[in-house]
N, CA, C and O atoms as a Maestro MAE file, in Angstrom:
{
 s_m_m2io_version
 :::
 2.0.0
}

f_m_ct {
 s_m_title
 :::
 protein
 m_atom[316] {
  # First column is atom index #
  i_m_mmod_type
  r_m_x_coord
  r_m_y_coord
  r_m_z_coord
  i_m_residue_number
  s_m_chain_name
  s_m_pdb_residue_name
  s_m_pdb_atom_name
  i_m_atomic_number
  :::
  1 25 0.842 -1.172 0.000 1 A "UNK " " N  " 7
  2 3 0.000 0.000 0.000 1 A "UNK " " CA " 6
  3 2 0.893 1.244 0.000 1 A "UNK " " C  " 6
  4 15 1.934 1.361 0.648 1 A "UNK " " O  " 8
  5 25 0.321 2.207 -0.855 2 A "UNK " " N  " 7
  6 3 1.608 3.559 -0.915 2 A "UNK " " CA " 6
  7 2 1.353 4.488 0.222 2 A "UNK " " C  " 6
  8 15 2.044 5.505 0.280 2 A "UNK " " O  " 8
  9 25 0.656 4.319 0.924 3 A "UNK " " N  " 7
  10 3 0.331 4.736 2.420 3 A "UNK " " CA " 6
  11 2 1.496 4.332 3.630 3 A "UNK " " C  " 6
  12 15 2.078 5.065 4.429 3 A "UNK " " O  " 8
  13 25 1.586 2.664 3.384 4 A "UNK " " N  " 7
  14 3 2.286 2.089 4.332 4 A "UNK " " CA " 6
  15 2 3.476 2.634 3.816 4 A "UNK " " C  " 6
  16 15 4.079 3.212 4.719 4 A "UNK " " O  " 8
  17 25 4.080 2.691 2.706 5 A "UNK " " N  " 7
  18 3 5.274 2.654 2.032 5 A "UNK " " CA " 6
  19 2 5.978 4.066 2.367 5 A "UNK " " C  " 6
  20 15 7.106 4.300 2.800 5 A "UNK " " O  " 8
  21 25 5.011 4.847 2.047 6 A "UNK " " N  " 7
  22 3 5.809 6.351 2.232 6 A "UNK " " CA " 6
  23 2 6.502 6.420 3.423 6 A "UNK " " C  " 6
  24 15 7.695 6.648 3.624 6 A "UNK " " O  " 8
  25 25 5.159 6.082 4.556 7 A "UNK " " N  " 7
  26 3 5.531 6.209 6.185 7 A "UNK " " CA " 6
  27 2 6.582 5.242 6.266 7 A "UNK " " C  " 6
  28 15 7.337 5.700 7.124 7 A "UNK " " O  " 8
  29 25 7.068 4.127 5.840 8 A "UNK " " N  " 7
  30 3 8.326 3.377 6.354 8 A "UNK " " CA " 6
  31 2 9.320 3.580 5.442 8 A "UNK " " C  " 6
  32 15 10.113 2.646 5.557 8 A "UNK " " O  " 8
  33 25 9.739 4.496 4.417 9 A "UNK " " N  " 7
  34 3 10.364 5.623 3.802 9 A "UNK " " CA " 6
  35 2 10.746 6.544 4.264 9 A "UNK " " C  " 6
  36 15 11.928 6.852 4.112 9 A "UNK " " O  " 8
  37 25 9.918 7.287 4.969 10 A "UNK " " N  " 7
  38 3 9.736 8.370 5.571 10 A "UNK " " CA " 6
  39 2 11.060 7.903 6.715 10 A "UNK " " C  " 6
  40 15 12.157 8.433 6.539 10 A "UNK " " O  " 8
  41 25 10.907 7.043 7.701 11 A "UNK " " N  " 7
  42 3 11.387 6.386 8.660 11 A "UNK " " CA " 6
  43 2 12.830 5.897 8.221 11 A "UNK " " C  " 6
  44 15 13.853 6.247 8.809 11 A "UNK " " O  " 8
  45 25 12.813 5.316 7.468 12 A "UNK " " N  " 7
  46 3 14.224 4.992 6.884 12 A "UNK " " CA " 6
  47 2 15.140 5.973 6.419 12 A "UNK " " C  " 6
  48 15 16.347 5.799 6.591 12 A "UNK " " O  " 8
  49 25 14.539 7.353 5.640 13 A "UNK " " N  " 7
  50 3 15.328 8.630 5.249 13 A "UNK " " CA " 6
  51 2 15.930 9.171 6.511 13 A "UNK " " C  " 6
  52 15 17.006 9.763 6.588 13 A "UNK " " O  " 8
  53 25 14.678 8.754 8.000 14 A "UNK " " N  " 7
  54 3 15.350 9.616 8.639 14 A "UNK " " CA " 6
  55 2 16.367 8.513 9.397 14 A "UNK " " C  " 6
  56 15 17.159 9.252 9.982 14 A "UNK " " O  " 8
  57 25 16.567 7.796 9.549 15 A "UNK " " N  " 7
  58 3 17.687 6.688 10.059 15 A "UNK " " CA " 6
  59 2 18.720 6.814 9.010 15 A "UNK " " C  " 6
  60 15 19.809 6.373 9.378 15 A "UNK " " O  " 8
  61 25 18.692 7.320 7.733 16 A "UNK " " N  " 7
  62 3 19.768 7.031 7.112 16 A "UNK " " CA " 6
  63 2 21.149 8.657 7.748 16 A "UNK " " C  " 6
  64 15 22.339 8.701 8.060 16 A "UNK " " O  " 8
  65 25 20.068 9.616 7.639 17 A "UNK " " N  " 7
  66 3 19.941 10.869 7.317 17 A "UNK " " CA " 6
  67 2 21.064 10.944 8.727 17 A "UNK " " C  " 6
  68 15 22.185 11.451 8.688 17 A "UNK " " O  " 8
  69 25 20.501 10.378 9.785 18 A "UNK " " N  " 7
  70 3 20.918 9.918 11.365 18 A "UNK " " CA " 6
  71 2 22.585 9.084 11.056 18 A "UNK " " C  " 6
  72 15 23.630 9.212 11.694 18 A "UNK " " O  " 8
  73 25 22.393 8.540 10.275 19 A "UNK " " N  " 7
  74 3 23.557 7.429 10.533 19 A "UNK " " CA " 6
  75 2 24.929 7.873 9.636 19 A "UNK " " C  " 6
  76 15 26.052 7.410 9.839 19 A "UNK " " O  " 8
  77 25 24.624 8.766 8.713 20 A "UNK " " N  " 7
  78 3 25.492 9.278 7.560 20 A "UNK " " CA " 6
  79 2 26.927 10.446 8.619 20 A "UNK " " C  " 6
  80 15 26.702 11.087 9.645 20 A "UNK " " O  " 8
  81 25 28.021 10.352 8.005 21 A "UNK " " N  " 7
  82 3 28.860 11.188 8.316 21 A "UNK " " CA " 6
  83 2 28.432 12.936 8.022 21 A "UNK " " C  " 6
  84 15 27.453 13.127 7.300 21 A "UNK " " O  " 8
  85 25 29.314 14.393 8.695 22 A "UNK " " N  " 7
  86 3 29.241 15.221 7.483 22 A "UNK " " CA " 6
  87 2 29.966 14.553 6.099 22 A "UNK " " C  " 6
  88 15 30.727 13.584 6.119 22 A "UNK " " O  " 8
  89 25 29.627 15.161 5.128 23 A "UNK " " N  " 7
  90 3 29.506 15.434 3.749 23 A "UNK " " CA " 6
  91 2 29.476 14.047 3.467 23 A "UNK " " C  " 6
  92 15 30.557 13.644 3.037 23 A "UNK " " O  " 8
  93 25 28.568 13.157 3.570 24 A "UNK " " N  " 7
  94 3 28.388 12.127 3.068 24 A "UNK " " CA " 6
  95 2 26.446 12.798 2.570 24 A "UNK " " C  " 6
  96 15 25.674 13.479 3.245 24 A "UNK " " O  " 8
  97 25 26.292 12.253 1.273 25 A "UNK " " N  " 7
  98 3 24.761 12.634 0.996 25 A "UNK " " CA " 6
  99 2 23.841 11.812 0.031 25 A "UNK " " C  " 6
  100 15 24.234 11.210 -0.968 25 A "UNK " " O  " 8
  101 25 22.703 11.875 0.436 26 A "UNK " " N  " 7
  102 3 21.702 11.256 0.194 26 A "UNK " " CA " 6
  103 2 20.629 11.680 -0.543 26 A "UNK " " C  " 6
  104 15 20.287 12.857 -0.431 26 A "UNK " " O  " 8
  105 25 19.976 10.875 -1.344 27 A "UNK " " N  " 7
  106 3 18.572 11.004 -2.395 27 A "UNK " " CA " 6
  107 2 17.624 10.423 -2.418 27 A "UNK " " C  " 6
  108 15 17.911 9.227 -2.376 27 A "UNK " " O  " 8
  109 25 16.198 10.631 -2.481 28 A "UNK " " N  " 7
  110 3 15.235 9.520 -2.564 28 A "UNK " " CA " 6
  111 2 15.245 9.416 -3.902 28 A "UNK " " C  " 6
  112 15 15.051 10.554 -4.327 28 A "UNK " " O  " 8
  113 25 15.386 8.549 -4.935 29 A "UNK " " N  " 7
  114 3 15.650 8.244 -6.035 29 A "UNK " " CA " 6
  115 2 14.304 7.959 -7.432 29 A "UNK " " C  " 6
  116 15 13.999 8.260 -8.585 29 A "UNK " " O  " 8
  117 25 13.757 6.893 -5.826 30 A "UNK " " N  " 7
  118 3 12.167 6.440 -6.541 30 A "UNK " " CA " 6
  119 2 11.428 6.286 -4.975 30 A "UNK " " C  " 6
  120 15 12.038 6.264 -3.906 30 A "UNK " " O  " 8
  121 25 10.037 6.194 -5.160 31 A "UNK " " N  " 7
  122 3 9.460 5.688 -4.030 31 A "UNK " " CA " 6
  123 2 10.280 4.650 -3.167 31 A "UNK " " C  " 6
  124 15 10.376 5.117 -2.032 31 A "UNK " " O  " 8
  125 25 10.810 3.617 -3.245 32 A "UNK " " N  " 7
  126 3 11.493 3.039 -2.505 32 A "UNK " " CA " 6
  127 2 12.400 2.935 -2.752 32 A "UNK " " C  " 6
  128 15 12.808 1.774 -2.775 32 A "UNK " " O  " 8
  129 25 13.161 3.799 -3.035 33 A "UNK " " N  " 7
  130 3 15.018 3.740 -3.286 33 A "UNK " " CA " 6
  131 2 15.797 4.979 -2.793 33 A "UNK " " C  " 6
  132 15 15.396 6.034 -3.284 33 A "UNK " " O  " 8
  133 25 16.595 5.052 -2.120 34 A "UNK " " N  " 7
  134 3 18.023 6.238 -1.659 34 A "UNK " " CA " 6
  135 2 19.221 5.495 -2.703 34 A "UNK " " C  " 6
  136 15 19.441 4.391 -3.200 34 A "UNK " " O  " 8
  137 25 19.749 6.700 -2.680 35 A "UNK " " N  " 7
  138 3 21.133 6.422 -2.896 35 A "UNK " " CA " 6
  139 2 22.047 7.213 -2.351 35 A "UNK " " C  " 6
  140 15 21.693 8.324 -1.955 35 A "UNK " " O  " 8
  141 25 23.105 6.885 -2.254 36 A "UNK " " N  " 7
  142 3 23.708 7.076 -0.675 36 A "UNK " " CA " 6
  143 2 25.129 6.945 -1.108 36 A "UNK " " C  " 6
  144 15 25.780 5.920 -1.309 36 A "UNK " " O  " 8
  145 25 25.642 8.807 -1.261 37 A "UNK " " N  " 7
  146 3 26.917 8.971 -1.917 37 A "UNK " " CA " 6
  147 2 28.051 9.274 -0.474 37 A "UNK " " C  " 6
  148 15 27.887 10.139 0.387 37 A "UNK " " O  " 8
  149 25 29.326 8.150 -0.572 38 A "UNK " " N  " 7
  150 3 30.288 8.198 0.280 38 A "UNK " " CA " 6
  151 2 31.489 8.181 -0.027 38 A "UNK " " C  " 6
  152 15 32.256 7.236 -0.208 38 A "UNK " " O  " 8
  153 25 31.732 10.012 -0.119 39 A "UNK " " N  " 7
  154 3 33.291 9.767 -0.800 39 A "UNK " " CA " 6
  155 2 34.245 9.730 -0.520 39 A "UNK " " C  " 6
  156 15 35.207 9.867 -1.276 39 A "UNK " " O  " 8
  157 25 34.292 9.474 1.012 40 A "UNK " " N  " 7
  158 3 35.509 9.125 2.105 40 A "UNK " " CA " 6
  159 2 35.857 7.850 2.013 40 A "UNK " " C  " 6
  160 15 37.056 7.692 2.243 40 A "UNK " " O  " 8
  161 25 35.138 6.644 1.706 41 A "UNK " " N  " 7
  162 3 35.149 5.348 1.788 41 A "UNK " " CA " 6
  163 2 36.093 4.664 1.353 41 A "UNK " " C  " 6
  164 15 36.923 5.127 0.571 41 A "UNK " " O  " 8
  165 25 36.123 2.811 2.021 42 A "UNK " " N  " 7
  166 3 36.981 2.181 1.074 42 A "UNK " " CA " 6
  167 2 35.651 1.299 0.601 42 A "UNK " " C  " 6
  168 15 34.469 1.594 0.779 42 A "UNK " " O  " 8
  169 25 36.159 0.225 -0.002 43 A "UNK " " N  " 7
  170 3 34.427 -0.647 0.141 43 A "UNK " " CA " 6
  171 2 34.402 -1.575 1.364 43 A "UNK " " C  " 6
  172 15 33.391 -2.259 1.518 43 A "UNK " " O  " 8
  173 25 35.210 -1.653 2.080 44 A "UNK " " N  " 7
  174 3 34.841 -2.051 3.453 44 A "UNK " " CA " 6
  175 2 34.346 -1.424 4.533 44 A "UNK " " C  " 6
  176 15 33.667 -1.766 5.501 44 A "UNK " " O  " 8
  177 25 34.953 -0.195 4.058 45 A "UNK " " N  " 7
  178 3 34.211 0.890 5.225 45 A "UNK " " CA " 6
  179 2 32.700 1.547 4.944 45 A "UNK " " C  " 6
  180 15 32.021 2.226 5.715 45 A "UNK " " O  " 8
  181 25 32.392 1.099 3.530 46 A "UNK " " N  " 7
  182 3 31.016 1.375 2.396 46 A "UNK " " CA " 6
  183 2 30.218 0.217 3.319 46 A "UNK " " C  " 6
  184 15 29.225 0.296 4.042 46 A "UNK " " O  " 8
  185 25 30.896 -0.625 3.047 47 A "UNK " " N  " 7
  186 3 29.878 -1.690 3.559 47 A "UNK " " CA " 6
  187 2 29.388 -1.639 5.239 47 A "UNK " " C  " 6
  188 15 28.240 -1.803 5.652 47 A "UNK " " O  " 8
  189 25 30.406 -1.409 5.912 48 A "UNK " " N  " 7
  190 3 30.536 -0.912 7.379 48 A "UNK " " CA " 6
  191 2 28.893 -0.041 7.584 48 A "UNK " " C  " 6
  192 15 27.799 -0.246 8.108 48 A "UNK " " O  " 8
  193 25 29.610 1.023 6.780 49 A "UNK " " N  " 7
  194 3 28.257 2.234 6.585 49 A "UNK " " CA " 6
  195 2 26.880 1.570 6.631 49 A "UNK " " C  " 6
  196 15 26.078 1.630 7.563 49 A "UNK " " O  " 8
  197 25 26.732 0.868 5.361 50 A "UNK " " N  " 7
  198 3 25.329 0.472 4.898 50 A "UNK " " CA " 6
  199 2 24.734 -0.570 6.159 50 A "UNK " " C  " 6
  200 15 23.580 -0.475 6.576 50 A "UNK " " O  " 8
  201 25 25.416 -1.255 6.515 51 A "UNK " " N  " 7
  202 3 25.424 -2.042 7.181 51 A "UNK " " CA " 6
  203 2 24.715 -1.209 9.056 51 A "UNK " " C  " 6
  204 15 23.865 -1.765 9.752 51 A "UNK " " O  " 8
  205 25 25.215 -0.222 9.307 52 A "UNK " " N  " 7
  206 3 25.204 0.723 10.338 52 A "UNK " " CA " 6
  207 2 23.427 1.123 10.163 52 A "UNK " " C  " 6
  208 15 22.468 1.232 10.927 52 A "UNK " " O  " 8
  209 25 23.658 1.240 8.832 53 A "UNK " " N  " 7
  210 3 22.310 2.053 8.603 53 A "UNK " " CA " 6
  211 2 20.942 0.480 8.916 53 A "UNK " " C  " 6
  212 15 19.925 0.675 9.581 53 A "UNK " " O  " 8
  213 25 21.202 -0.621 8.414 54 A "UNK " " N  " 7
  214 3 20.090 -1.646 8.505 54 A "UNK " " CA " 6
  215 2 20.061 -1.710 10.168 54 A "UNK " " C  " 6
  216 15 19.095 -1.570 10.918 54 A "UNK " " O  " 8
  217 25 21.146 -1.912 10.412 55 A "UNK " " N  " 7
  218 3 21.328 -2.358 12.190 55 A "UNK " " CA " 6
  219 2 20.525 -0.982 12.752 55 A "UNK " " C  " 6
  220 15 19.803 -1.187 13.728 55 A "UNK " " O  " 8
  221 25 20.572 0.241 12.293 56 A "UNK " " N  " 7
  222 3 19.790 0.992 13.271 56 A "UNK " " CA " 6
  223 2 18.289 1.220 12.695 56 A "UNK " " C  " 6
  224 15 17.465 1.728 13.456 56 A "UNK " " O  " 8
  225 25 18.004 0.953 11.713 57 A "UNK " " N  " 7
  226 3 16.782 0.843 11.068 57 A "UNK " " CA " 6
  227 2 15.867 -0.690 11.894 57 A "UNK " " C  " 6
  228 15 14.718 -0.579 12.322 57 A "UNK " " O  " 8
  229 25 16.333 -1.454 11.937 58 A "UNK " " N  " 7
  230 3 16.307 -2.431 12.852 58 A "UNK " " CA " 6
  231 2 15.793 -2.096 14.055 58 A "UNK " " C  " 6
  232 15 14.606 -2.094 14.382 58 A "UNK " " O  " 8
  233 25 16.936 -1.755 14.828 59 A "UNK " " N  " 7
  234 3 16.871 -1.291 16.118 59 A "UNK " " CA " 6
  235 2 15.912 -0.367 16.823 59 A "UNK " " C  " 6
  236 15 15.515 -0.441 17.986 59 A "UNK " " O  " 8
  237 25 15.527 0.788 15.609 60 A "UNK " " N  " 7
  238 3 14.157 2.145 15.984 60 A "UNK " " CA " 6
  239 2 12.799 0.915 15.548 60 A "UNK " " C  " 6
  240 15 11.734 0.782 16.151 60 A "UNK " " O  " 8
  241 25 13.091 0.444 14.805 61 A "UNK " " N  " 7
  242 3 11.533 0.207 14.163 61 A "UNK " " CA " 6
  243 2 11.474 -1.674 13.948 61 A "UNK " " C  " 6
  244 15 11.285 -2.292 12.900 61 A "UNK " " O  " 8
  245 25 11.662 -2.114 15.069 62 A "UNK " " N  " 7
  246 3 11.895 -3.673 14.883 62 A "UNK " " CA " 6
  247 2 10.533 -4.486 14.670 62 A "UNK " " C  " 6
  248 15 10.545 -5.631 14.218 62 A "UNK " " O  " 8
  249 25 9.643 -3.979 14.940 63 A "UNK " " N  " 7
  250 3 7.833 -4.670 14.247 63 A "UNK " " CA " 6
  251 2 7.581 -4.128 12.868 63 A "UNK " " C  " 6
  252 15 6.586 -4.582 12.304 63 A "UNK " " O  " 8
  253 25 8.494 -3.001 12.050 64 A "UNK " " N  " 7
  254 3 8.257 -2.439 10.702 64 A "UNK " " CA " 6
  255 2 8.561 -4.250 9.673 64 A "UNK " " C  " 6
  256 15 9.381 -5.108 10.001 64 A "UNK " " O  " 8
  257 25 7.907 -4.293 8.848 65 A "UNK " " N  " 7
  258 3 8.115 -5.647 8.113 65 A "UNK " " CA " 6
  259 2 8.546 -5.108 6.916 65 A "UNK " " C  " 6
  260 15 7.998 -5.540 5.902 65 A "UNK " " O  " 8
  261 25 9.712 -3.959 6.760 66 A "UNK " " N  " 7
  262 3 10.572 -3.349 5.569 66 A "UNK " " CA " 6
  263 2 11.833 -4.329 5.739 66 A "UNK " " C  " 6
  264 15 12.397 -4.615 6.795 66 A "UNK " " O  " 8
  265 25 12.195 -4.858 4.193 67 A "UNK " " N  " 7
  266 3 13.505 -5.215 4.250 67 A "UNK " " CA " 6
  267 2 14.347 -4.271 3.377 67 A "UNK " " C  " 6
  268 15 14.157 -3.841 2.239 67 A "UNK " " O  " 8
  269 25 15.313 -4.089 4.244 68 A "UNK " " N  " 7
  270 3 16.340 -3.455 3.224 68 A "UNK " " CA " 6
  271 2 17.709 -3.252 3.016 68 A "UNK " " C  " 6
  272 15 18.542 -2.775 3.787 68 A "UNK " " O  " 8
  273 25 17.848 -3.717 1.763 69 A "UNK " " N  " 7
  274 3 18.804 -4.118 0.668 69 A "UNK " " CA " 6
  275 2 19.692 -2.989 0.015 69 A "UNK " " C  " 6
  276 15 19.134 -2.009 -0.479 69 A "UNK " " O  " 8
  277 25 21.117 -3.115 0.004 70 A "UNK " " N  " 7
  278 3 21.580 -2.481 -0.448 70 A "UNK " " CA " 6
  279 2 22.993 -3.099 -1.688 70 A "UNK " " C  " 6
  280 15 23.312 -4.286 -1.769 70 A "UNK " " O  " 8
  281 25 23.493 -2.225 -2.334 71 A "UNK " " N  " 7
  282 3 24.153 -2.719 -2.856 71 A "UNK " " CA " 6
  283 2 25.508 -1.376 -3.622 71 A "UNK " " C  " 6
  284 15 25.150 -0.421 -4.312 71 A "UNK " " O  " 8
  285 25 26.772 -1.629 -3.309 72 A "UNK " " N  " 7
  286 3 27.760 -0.437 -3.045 72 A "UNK " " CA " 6
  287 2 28.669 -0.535 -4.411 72 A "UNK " " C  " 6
  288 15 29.268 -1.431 -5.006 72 A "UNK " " O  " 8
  289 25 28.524 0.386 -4.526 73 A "UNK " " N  " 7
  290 3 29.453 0.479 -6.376 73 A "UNK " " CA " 6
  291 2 30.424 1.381 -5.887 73 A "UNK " " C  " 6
  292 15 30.435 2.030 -4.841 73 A "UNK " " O  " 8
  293 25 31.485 1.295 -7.095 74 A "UNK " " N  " 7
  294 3 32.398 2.858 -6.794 74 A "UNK " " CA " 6
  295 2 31.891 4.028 -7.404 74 A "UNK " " C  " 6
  296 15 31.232 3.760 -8.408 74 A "UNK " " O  " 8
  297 25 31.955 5.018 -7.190 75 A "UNK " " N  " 7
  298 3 31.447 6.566 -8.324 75 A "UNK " " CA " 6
  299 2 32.359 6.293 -9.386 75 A "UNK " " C  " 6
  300 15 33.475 5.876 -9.077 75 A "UNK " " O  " 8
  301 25 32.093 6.447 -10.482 76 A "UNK " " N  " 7
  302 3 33.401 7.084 -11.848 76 A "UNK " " CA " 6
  303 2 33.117 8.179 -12.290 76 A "UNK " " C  " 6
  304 15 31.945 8.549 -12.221 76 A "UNK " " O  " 8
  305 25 33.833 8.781 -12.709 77 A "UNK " " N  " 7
  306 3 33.463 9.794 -13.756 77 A "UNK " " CA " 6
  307 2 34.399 10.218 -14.599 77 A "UNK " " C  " 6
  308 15 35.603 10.130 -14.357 77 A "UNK " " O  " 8
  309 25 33.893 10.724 -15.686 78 A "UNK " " N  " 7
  310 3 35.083 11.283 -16.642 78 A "UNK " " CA " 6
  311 2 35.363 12.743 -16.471 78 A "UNK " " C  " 6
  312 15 34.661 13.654 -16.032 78 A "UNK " " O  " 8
  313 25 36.835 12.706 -17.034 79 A "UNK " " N  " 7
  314 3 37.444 14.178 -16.931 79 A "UNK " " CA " 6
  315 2 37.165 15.258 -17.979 79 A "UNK " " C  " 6
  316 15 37.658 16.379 -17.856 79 A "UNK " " O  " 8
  :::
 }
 m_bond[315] {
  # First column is bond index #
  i_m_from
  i_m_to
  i_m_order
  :::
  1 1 2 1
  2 2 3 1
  3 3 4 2
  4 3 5 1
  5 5 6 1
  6 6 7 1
  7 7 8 2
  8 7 9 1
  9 9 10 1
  10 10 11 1
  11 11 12 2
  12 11 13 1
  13 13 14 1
  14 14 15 1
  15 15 16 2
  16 15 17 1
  17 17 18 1
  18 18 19 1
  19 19 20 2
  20 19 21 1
  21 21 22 1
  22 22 23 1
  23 23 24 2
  24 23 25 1
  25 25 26 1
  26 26 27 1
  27 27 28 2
  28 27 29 1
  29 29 30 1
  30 30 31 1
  31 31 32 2
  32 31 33 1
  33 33 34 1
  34 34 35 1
  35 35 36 2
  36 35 37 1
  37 37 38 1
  38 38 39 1
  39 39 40 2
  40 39 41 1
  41 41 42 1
  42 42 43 1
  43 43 44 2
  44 43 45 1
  45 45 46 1
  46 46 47 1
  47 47 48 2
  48 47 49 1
  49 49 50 1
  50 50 51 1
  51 51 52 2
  52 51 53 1
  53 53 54 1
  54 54 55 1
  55 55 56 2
  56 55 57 1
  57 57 58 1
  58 58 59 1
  59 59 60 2
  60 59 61 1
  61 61 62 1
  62 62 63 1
  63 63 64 2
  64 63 65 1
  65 65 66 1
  66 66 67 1
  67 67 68 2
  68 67 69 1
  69 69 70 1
  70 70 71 1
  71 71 72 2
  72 71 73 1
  73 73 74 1
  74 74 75 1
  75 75 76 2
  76 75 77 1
  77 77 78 1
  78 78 79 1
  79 79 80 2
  80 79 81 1
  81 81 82 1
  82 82 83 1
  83 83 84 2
  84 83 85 1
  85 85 86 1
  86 86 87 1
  87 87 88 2
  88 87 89 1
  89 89 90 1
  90 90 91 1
  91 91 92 2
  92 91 93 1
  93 93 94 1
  94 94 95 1
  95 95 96 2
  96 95 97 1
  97 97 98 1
  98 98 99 1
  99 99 100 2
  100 99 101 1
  101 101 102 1
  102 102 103 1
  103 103 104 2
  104 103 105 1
  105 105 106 1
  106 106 107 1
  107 107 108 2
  108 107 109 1
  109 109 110 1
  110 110 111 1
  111 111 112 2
  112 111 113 1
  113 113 114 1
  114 114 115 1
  115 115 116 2
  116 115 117 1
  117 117 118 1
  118 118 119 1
  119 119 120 2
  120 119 121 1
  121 121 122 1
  122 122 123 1
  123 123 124 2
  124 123 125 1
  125 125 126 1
  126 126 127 1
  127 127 128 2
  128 127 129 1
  129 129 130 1
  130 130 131 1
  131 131 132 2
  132 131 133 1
  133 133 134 1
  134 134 135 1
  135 135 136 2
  136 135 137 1
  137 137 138 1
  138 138 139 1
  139 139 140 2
  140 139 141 1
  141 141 142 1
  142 142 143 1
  143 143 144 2
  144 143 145 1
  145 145 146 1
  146 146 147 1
  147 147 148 2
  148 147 149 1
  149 149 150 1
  150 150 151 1
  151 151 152 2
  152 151 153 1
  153 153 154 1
  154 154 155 1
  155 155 156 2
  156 155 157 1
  157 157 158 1
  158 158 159 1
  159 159 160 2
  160 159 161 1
  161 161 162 1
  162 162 163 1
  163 163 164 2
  164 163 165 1
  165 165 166 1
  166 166 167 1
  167 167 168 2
  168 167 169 1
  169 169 170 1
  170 170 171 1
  171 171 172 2
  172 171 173 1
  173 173 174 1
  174 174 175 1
  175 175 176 2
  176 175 177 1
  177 177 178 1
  178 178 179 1
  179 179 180 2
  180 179 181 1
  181 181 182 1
  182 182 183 1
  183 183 184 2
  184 183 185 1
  185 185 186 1
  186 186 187 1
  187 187 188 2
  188 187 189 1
  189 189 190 1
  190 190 191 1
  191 191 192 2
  192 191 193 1
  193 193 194 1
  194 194 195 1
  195 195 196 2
  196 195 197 1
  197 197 198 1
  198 198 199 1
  199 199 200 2
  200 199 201 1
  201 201 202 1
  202 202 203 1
  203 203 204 2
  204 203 205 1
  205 205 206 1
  206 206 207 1
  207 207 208 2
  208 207 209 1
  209 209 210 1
  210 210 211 1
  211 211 212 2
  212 211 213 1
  213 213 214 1
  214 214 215 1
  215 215 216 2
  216 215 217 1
  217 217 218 1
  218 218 219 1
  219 219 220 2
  220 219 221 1
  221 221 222 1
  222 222 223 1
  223 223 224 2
  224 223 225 1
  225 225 226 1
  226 226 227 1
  227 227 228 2
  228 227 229 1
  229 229 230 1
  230 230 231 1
  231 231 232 2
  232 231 233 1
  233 233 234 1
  234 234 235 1
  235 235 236 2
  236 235 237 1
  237 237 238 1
  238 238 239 1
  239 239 240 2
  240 239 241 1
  241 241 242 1
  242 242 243 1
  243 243 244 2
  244 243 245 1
  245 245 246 1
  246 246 247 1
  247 247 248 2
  248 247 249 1
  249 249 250 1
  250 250 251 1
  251 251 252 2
  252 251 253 1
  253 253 254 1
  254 254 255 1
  255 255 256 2
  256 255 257 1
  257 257 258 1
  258 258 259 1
  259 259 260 2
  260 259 261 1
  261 261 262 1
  262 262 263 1
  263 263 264 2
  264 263 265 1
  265 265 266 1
  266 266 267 1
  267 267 268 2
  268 267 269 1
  269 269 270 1
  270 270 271 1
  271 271 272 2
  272 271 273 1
  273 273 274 1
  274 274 275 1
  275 275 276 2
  276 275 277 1
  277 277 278 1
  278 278 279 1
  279 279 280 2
  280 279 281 1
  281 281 282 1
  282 282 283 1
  283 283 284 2
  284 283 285 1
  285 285 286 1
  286 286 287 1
  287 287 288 2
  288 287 289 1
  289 289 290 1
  290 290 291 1
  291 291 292 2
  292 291 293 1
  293 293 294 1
  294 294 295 1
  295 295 296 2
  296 295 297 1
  297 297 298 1
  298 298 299 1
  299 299 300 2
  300 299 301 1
  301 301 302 1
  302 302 303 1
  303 303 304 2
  304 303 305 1
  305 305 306 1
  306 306 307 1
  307 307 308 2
  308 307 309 1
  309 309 310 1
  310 310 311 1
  311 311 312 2
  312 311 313 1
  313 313 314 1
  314 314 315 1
  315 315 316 2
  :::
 }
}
């Protein structure tokens, strides 16, 4: 239901929003998607991160029946 969805969206932006370093930053992308730019990182410490963020999403809202999935790329870009 896009009722239920927003509100445990809503909840998750703000746990992410909570768990992020300064200048680390964030987007709601689609109804159920962030993406979640970290340009201090290695990919262990990426994963560390994402990982921080489920464990406290967890932890505030442990009867919410949201799973969530992430998955950590590097940025590229051209010069």
């Amino acid at each position: 239901e896009t009722r239920v969805l927003n509100r445990n969206m809503g909840r998750l932006e703000t746990v992410i929003k909570n768990s992020l370093r300064r200048g680390d930053i964030m987007s709601r992308c689609s109804p159920s998607q962030f993406m979640v730019i970290l340009p201090t990182v290695t990919e262990e410490t990426g994963h560390k991160v994402l990982e921080r963020i489920q464990k406290n999403f967890r932890r505030q809202y442990p009867k919410v029946g949201l799973q969530v999935y992430y998955s950590l790329r590097p940025l590229t870009y051209n010069k």
